[in-house]
LOPANU-849280 format. One record per atom (N, C-alpha, C): residue number from 1; residue in one letter; x, z, y. Coordinates in Angstrom, 1 decimal, decimal comma. Each point is the difference from the previous one (the first is absolute). Example, Ala and Ser with C-alpha at 12.3 -4.5 7.8 and 13.67 -1.06 7.14 Angstrom:
BEGIN
<1 'a' <13,2 7,8 -5,7>>
<1 'a' <-0,9 0,0 1,2>>
<1 'a' <0,9 0,0 1,2>>
<2 's' <-0,4 -0,7 1,1>>
<2 's' <0,9 0,0 1,1>>
<2 's' <-0,8 0,8 1,1>>
end
This chain:
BEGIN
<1 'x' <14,2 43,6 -9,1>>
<1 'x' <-0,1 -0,7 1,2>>
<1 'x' <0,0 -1,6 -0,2>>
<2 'x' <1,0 -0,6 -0,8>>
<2 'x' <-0,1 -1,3 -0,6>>
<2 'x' <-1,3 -0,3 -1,0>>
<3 'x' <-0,6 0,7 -0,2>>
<3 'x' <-1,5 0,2 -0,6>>
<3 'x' <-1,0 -0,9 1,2>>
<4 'x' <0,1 1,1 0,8>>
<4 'x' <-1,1 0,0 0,9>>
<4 'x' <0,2 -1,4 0,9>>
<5 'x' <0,9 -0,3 0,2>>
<5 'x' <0,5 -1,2 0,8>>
<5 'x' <-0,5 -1,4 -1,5>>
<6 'x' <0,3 0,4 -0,7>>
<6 'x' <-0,6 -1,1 -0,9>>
<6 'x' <-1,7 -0,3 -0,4>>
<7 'x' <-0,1 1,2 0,0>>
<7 'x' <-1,5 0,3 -0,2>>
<7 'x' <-0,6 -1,1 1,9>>
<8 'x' <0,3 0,6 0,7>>
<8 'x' <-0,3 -0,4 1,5>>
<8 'x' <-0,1 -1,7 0,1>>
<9 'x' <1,4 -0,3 -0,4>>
<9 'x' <-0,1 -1,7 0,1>>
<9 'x' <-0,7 -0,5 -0,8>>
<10 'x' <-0,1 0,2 -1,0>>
<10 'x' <-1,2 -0,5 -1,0>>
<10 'x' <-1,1 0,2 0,7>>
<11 'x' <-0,5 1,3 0,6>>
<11 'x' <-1,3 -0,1 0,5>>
<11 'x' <-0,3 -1,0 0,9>>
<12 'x' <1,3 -0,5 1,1>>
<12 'x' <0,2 -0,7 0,8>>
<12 'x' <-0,7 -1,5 -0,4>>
<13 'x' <1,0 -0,3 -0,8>>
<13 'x' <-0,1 -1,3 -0,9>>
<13 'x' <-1,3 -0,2 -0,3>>
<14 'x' <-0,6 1,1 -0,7>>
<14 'x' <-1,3 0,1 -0,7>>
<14 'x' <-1,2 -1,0 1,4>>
<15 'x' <0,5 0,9 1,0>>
<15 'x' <-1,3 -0,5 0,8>>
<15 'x' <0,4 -0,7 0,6>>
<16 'x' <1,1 -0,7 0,2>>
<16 'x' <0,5 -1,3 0,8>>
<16 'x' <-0,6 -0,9 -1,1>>
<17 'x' <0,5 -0,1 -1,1>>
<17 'x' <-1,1 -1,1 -1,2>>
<17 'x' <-1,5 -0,3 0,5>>
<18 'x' <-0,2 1,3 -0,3>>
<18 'x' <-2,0 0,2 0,1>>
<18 'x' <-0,3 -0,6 1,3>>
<19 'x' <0,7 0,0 1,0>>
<19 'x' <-0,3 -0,8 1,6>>
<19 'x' <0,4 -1,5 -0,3>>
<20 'x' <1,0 -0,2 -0,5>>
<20 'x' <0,1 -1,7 0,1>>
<20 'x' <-0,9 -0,6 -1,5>>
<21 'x' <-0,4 0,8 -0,9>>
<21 'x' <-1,0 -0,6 -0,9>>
<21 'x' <-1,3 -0,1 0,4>>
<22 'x' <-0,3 1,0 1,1>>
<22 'x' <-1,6 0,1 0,2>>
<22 'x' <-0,1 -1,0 1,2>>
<23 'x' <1,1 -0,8 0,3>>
<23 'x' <-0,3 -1,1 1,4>>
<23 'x' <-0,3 -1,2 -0,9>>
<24 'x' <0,5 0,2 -1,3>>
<24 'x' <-0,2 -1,6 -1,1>>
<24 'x' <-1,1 -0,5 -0,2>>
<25 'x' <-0,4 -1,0 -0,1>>
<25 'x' <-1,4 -0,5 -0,2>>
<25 'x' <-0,2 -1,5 -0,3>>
<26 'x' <-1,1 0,6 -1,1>>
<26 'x' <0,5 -1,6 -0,8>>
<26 'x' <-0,9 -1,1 0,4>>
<27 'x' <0,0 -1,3 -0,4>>
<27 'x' <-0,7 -1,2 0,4>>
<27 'x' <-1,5 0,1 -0,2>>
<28 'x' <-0,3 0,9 -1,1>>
<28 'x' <-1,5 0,3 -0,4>>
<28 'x' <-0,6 1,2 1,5>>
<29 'x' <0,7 0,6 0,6>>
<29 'x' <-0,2 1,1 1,1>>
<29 'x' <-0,3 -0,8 1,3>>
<30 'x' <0,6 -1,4 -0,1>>
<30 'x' <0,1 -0,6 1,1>>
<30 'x' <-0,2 -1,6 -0,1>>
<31 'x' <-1,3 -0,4 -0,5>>
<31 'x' <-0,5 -0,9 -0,2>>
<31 'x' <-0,3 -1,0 1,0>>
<32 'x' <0,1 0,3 1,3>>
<32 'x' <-0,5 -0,5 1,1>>
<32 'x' <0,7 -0,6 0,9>>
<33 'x' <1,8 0,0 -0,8>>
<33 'x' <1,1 0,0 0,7>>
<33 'x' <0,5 -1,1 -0,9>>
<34 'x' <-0,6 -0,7 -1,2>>
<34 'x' <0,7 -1,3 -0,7>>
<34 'x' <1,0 0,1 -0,8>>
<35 'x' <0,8 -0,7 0,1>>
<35 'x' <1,0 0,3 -1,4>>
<35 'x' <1,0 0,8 0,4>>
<36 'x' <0,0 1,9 0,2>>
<36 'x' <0,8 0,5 0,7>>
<36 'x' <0,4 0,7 -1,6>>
<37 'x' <1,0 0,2 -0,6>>
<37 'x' <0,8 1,1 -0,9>>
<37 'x' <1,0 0,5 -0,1>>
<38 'x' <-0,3 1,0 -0,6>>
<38 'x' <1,2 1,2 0,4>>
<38 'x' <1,6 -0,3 -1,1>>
<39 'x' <0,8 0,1 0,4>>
<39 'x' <1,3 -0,3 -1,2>>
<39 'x' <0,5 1,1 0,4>>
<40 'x' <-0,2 0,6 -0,7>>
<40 'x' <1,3 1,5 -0,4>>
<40 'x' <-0,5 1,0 1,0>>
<41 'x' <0,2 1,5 -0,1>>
<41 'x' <-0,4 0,9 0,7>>
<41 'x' <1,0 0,2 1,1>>
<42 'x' <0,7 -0,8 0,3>>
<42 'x' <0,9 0,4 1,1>>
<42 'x' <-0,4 -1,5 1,0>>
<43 'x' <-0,8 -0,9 -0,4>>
<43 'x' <-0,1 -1,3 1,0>>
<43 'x' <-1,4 0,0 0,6>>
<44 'x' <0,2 -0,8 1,5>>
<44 'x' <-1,3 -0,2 0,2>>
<44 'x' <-0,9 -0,7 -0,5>>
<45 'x' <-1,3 -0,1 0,6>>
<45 'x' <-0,5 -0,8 -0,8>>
<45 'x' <0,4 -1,5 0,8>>
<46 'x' <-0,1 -1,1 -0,6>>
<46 'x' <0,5 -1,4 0,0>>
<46 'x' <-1,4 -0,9 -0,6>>
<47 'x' <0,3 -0,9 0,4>>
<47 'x' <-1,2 -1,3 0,0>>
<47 'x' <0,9 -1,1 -0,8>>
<48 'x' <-0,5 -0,5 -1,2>>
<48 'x' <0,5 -0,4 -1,0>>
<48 'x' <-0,7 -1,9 1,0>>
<49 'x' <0,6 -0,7 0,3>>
<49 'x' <0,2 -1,4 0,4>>
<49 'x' <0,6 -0,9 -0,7>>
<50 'x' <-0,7 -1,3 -0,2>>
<50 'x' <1,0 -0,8 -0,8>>
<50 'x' <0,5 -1,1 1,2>>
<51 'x' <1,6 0,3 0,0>>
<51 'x' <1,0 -0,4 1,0>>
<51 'x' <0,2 -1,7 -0,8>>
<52 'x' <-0,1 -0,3 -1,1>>
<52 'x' <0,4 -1,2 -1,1>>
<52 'x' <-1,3 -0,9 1,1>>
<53 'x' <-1,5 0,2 -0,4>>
<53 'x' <-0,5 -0,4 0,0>>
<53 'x' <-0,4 -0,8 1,4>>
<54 'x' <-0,1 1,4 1,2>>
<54 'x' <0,0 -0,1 1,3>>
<54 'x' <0,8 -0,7 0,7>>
<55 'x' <1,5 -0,1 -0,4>>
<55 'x' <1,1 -0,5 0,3>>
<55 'x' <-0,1 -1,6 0,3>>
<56 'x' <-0,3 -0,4 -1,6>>
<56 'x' <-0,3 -1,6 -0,3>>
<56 'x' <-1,2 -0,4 0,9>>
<57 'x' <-1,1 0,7 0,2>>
<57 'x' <-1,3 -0,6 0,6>>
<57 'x' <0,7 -0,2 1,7>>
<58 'x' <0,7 1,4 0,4>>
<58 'x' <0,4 -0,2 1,6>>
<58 'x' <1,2 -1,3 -0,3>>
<59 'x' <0,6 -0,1 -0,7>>
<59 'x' <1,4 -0,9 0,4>>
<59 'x' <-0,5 -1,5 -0,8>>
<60 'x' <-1,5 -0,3 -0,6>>
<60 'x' <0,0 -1,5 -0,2>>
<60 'x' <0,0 -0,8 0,8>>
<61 'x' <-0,1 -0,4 0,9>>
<61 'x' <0,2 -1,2 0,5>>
<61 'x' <1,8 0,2 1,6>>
<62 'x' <0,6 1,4 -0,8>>
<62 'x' <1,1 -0,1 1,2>>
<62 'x' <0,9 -0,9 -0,6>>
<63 'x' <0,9 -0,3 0,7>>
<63 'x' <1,3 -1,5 -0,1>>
<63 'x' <1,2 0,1 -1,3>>
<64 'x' <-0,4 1,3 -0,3>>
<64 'x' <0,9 0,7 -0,7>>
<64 'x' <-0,2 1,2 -0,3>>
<65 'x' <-1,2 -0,6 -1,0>>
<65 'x' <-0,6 1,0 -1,1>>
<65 'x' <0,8 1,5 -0,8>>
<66 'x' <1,2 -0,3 -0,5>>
<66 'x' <1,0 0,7 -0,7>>
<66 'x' <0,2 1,1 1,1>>
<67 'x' <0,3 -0,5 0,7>>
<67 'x' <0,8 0,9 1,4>>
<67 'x' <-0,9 1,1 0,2>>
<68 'x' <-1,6 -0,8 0,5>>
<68 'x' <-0,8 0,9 0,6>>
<68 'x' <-0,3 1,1 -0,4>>
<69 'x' <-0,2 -0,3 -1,6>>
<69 'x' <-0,9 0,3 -1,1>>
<69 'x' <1,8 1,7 -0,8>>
<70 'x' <1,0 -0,6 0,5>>
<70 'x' <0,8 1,3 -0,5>>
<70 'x' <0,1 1,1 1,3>>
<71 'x' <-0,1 -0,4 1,5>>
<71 'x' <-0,5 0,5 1,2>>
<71 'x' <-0,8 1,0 -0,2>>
<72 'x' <-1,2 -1,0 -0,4>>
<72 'x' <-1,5 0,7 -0,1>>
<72 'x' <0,1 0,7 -0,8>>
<73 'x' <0,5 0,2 -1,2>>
<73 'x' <0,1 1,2 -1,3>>
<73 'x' <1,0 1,1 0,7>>
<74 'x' <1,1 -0,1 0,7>>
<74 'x' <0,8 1,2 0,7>>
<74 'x' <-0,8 0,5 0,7>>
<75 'x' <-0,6 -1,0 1,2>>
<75 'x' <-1,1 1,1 0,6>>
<75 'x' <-1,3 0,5 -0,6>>
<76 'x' <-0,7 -0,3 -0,7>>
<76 'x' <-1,2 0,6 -0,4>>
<76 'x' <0,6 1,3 -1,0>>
<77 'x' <1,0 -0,4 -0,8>>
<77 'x' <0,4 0,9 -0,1>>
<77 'x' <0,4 1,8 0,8>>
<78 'x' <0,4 -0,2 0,5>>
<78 'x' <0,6 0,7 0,8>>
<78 'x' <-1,1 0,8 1,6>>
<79 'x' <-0,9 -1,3 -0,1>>
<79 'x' <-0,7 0,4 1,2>>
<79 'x' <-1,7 0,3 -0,8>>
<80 'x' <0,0 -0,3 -1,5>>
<80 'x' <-1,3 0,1 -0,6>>
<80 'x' <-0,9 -0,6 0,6>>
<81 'x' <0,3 -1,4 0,6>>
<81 'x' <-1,4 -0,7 1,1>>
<81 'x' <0,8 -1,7 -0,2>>
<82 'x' <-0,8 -1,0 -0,2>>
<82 'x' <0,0 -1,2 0,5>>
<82 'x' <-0,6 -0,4 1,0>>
<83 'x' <-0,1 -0,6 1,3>>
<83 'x' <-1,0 -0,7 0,7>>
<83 'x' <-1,1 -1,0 -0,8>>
<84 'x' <-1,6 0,0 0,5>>
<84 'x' <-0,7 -1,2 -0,2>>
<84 'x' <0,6 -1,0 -0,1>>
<85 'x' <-0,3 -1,7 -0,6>>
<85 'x' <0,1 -0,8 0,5>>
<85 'x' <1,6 -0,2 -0,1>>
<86 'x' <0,6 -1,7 0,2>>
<86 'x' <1,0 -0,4 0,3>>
<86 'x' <0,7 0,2 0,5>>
<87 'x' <-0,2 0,0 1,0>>
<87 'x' <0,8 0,8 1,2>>
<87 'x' <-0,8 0,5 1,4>>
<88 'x' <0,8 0,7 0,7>>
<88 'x' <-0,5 0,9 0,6>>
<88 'x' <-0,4 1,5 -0,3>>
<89 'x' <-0,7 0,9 1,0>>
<89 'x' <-0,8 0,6 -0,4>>
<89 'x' <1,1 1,1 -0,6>>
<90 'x' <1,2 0,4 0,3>>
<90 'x' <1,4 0,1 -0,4>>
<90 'x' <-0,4 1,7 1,2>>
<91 'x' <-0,8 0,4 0,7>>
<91 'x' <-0,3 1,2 0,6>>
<91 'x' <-1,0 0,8 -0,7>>
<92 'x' <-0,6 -0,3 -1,1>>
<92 'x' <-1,0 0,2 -0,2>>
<92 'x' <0,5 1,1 -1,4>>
<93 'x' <1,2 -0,2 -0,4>>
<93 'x' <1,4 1,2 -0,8>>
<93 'x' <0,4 0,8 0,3>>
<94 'x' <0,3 -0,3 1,5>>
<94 'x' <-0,2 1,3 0,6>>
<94 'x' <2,0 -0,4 0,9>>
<95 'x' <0,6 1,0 -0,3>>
<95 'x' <1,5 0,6 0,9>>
<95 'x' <0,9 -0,5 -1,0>>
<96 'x' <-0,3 0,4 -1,1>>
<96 'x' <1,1 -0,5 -1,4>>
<96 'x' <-0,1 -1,3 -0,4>>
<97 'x' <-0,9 -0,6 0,3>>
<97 'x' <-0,2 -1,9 -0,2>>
<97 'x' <0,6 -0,4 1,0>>
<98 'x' <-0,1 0,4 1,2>>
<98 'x' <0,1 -1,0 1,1>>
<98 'x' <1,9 0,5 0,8>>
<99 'x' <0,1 1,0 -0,7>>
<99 'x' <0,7 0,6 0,5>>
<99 'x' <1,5 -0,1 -0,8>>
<100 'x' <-0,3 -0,8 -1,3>>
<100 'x' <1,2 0,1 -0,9>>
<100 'x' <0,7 -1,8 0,3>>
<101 'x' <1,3 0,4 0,5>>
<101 'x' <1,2 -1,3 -0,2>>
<101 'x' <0,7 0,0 -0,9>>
<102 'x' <0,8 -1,3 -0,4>>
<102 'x' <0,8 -0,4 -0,5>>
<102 'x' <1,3 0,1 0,2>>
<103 'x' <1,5 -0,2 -0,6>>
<103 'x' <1,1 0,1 0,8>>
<103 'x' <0,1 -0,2 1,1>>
<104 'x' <-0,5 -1,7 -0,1>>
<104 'x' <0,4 -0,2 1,7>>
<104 'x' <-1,0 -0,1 0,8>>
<105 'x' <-0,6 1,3 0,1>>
<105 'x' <-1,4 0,3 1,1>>
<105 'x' <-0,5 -0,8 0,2>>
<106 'x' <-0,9 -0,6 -1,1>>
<106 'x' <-1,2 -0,9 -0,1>>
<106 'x' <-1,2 1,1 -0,5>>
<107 'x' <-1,3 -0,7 0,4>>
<107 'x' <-0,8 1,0 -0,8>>
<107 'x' <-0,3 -0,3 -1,7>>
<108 'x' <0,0 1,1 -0,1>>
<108 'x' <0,4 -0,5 -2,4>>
<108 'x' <-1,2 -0,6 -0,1>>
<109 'x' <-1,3 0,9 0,2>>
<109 'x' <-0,8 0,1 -0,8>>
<109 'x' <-1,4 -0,9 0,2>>
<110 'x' <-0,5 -1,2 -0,6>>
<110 'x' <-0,7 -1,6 0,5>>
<110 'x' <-1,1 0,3 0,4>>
end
């Protein structure tokens, strides 16, 4: 009986694998979609952005570059999106940009 129950979940297992491996798909399958790759068989796919770079170009000319610029790295982190441009344009991230405060309910993210 403890046979068959072992044999069974394994079968289980077997094809729960084979369904979340055959949804995988790599950057070369999906060319049309930019820098999308896969990290690990259990993640989705994710969009590789440089948060360093994007950060500095949105927070050059704010009052207080350091500030903006460790802001802007928590959010793009977190939200995988910077806004265009300096400022503004802060809807265009979507719910997780516009939508994320600070302790004292300010909006965090520049």
């Amino acid at each position: 009986m403890a046979a068959v129950r072992v044999v069974l979940l394994l079968g289980v297992f077997l094809f729960c694998l084979t369904e979340v491996s055959s949804d995988i798909m790599t950057e070369e399958q999906l060319p049309h979609l930019g820098q999308l790759v896969v990290r690990g068989g259990s993640r989705r796919l994710m969009q590789d952005i440089d948060c360093g770079g994007l950060c500095k170009q949105r927070c050059s000319v704010h009052s207080r570059p350091k500030i903006c610029s460790r802001a802007c790295g928590t959010c793009c982190v977190r939200c995988k999106c910077v806004p265009p441009g300096t400022s503004g344009n802060r809807e265009l991230c979507g719910k997780c940009y516009t939508d994320m405060t600070t302790h004292g309910n300010k909006t965090k993210c520049p």
